[in-house]
C-alpha positions in Angstrom: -4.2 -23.9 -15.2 -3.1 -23.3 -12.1 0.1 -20.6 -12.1 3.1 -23.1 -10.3 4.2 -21.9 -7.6 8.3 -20.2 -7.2 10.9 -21.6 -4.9 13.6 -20.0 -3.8 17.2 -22.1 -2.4 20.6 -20.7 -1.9 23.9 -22.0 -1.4 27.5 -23.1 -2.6 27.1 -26.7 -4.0 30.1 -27.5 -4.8 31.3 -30.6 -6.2 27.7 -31.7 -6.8 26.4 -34.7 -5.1 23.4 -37.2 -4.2 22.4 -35.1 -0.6 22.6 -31.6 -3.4 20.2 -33.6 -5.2 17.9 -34.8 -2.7 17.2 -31.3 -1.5 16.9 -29.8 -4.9 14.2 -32.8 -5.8 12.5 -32.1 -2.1 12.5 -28.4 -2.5 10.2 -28.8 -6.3 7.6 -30.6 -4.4 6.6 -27.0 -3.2 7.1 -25.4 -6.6 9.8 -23.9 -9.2 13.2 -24.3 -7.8 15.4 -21.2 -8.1 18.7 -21.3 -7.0 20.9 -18.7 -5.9 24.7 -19.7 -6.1 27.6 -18.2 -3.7 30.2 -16.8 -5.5 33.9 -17.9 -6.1 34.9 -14.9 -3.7 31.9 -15.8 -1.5 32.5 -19.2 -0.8 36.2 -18.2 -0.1 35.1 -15.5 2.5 32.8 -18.1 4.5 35.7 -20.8 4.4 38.5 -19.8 3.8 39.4 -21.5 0.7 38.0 -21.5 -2.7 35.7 -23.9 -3.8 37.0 -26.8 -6.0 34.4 -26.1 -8.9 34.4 -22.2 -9.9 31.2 -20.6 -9.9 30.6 -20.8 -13.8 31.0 -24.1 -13.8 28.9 -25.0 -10.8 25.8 -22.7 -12.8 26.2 -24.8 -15.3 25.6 -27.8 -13.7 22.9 -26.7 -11.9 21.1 -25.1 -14.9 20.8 -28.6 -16.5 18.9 -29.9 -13.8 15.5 -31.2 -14.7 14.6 -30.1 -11.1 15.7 -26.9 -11.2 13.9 -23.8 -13.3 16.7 -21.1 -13.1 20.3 -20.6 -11.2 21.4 -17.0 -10.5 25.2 -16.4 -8.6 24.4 -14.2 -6.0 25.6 -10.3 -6.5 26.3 -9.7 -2.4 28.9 -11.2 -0.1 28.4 -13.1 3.3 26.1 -15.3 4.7 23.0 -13.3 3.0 24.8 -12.7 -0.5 21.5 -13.6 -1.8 19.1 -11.1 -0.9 18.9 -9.3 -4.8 18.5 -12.4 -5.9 15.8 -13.2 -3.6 14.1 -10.2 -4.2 13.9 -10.2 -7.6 12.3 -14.1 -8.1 9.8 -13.2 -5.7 9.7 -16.3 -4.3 6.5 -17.9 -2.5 8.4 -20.1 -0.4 12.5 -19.6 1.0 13.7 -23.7 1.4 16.8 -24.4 4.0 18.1 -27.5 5.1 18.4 -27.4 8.9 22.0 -26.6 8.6 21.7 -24.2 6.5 18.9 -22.7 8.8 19.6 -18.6 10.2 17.3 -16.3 12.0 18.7 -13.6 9.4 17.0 -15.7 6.6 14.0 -16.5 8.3 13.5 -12.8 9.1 14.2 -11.8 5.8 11.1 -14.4 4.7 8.6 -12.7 7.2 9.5 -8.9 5.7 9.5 -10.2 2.5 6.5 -11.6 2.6 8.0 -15.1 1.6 7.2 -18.9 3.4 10.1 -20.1 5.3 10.5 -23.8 5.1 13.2 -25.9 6.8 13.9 -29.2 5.6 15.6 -32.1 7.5 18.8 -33.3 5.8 17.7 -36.8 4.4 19.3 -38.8 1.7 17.3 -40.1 -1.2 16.6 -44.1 -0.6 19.4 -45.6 0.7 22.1 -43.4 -0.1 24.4 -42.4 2.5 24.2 -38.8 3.7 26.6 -36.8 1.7 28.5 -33.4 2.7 30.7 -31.7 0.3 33.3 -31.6 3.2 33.2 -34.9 3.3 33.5 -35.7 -0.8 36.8 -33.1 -0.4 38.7 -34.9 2.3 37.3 -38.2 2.6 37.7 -37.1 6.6 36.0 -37.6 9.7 37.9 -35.5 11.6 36.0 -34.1 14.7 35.3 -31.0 15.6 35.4 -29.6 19.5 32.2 -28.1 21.7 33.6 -25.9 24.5 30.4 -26.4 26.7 31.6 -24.4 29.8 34.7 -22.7 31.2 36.2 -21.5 28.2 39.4 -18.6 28.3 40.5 -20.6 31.7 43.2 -22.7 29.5 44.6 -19.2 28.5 47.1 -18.2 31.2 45.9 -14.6 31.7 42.8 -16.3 33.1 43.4 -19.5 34.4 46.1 -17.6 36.7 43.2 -15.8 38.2 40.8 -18.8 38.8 42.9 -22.2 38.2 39.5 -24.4 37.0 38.0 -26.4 34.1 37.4 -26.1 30.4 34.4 -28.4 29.6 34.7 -30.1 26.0 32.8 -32.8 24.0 34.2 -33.6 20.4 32.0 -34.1 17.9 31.3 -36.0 14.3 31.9 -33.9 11.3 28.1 -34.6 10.9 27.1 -31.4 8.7 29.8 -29.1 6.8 29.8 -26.9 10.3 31.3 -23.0 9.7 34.8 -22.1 9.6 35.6 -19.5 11.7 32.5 -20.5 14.3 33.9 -21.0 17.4 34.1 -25.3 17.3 38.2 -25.4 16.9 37.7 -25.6 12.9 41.6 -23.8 12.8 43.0 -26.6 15.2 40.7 -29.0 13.1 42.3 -28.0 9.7 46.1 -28.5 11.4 45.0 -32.0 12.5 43.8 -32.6 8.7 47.4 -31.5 7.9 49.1 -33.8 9.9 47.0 -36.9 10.1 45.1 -36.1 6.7 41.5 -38.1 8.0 41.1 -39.0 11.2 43.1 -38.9 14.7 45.3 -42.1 14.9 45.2 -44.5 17.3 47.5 -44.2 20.3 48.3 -42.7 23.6 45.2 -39.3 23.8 47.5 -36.8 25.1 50.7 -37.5 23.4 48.6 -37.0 20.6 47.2 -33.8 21.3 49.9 -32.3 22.7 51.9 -32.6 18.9 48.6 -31.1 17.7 48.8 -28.0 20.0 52.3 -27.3 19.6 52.2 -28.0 15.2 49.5 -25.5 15.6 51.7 -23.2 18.2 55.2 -22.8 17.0 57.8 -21.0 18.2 57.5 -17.4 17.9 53.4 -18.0 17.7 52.2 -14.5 19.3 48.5 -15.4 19.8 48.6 -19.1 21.0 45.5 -21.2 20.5 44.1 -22.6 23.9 44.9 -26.7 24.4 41.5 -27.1 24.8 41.1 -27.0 21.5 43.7 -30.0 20.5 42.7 -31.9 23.4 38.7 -31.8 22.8 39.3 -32.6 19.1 41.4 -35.6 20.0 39.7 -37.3 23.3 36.4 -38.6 22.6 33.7 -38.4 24.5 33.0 -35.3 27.3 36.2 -34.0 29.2 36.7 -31.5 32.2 40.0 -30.3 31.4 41.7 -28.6 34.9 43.9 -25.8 34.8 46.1 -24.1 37.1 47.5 -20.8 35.2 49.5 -23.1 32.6 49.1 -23.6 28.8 49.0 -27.3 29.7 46.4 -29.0 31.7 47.2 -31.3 35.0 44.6 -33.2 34.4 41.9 -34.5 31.8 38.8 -36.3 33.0 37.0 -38.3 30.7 33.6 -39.5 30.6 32.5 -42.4 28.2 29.0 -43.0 29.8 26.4 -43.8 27.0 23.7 -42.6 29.4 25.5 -39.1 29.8 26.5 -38.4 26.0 23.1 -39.4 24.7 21.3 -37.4 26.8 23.8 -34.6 26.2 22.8 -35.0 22.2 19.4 -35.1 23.2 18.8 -31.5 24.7 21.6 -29.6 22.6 20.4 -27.7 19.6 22.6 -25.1 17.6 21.1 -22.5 15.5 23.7 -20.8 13.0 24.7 -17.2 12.8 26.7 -17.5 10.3 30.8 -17.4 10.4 32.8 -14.2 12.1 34.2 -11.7 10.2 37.2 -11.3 9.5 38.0 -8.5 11.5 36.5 -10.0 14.3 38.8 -8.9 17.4 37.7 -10.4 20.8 40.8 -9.6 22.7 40.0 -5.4 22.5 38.1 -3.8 25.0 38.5 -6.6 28.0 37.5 -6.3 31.7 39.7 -9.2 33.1 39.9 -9.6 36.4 40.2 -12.2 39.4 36.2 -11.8 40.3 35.1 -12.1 36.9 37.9 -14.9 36.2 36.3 -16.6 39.6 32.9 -16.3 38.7 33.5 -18.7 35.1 35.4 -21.5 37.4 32.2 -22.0 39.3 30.1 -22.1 36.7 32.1 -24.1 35.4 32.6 -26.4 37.8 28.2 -26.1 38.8 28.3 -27.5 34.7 30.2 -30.5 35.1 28.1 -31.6 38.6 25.2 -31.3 36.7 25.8 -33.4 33.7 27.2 -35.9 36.3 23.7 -36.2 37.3 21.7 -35.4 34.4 20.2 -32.5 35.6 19.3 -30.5 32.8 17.9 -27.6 34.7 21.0 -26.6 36.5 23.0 -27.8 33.6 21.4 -25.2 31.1 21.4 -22.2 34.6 25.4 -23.1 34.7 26.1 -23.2 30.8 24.1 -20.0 30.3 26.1 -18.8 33.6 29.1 -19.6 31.8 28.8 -17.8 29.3 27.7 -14.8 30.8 31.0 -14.8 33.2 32.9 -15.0 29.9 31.1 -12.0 28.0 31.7 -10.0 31.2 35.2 -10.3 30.7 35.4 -11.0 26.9 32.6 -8.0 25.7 33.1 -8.0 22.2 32.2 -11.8 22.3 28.6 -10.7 21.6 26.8 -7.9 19.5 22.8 -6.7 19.3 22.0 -8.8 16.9 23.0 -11.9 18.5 21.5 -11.2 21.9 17.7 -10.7 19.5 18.7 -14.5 18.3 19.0 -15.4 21.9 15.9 -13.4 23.4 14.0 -15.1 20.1 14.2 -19.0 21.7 15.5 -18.1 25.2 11.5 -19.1 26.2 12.5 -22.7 25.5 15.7 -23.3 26.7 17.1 -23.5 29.9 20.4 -21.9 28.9 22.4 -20.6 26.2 25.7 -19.7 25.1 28.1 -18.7 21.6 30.2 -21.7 20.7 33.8 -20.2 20.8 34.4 -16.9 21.3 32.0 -15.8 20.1 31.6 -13.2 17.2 29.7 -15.6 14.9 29.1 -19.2 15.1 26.5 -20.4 16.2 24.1 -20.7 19.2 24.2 -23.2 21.6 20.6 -24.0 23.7 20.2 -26.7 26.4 16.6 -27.4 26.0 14.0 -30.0 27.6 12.2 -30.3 24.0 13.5 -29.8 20.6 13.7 -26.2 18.9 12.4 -26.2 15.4 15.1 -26.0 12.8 18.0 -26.1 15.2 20.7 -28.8 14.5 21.1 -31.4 17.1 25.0 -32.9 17.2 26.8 -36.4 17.4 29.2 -37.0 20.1 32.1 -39.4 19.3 32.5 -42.1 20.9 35.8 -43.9 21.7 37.1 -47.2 19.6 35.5 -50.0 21.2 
């Protein structure tokens, strides 16, 4: 008989549920199913809270899976807290879920010798697709995409080139990364006041109790207003700026045409969250040329989406952000610019969501990029 074959998946699974199961049941079609569990300490490190089943608990649930051979809680920290693990199963294959999909892991795979398969995230039957975010807070709060012009709604910037902050908000689709750049602090403050979802009524009444319940007096680092306003208008926004913390205008855009096609040539690839001594503010080369140089790209961004023109809107993202790590350096380290170098061949452009330091990668591409995860742009009520 035929010697089965040992699978290797990693992760937090907390609060176990149908879409845990499904990939468990999907990953033993390729062999035994070993899991390696993020620790308590982990899981608190990644997302900045603990997770609502401790880790002893969690094994045990695991364990008495009929799908699963053998659960081990990983001995490292991070985003690859699992690589003792890893090594000593000897796995033949290394099973992700496309959001759980990292260059780091798949690189580890080729040194080690080990398959690297991706899965797509697909309920069993006709069961809903499940995220433990979404079993914790029952929310569909959105999260923000700063697609171009980023740093101009901070006044040591705007002041220098008054211009546009490009946004789209977006469904809470996967469990997306704390600390990654997609307003995830603003996000958590909106969960606090409005506990599911952003209430109806007037847009930028709304966000502007957002901004200043996450700003309050005596706040030394304030949080842009891009990041209130893109969570709480649907849809894409050009957000102008003129030196202020407050924007003069918001422009929305609610064409179906525009935002589908948007969702159809995005793809993020994860790098996993920032650490926590992530500082972007040291070591900054801020200055009116540099400052100038993002409010036309900017701008160049939002003409192009206008007209669906992916080319020059993937030459004036990527140009975005390049105006933005000229100024902001410590946005982006060596290993990120290999990530970017790795798929740069199929893309058009490229950017860090955020600023930077983690995250994940953004690529405008013509055709899809294997194991990146493609996003859902909210709509407004109809």
């Amino acid at each position: 008989m035929a010697e089965r074959k040992k699978v290797f998946v990693t992760g937090c699974f907390d609060m176990l549920h149908s879409g845990h199961i499904a990939f468990f049941e999907e990953a033993a079609k390729y062999g035994d199913v070993y899991v390696g569990l993020g620790s308590d300490e982990t899981v608190f490190n990644l997302k900045g809270r603990y997770p609502i089943n401790n880790q002893d608990e969690r094994k045990y649930i695991i364990d008495a899976l009929a799908c699963v051979k053998e659960c081990y809680i990983n001995s490292g920290s991070g985003i690859m807290d699992f690589i003792k693990e890893i090594e000593k199963v000897k796995p033949h294959y290394f099973v992700v879920n496309e959001d759980g999909n990292t260059p780091a892991k798949e690189e580890l795979s080729k040194k080690l010798g080990i398959e690297y398969v991706v899965l797509k995230r697909i309920p069993h039957g006709r069961m809903p697709i499940r995220s433990t975010t979404a079993l914790r807070n029952e929310c569909t709060m959105p999260y923000r995409i700063d697609l171009a012009g980023g740093w101009l709604d901070q006044p040591f910037v705007g002041k220098l080139a008054p211009g546009p902050v490009l946004t789209i908000s977006i469904e809470p689709t996967i469990e997306f990364n704390e600390r990654s750049g997609m307003a995830s602090s603003t996000r958590r403050k909106a969960i606090e006041i409005w506990h599911t979802d952003v209430p109806p009524g007037n847009r930028e009444q709304l966000a502007r109790m957002l901004f200043s319940y996450e700003n309050p007096p005596g706040t030394n680092i304030i949080a842009g207003s891009q990041d209130s306003i893109g969570i709480v208008f649907p849809g894409l926004n050009k957000i102008d700026y003129t030196g202020e913390f407050w924007p003069v205008k918001i422009t929305a855009v609610h064409d179906e045409n525009i935002l589908s096609w948007i969702e159809e040539h995005l793809y993020l690839i994860m790098l996993g969250p920032r650490e926590n001594n992530y500082h972007v503010l040291a070591n900054t080369f801020i200055n009116k040329g540099n400052a100038e140089a993002l409010r036309v790209a900017a701008e160049k961004t939002w003409d192009a989406l206008l007209v669906k023109d992916l080319e020059k809107f993937g030459e004036f993202f990527r140009k975005s952000f390049e105006a933005q790590i000229k100024m902001f350096p410590n946005m982006i380290y060596d290993d990120i610019f290999q990530v970017i170098n790795k798929y740069k061949n199929s893309a058009f452009g490229w950017k860090l969501s955020g600023a930077g330091g983690g995250g994940y990668l953004i690529f405008v591409s013509q055709k899809p990029i294997k194991g990146a995860i493609q996003i859902k742009i909210r709509r407004r009520a109809p």
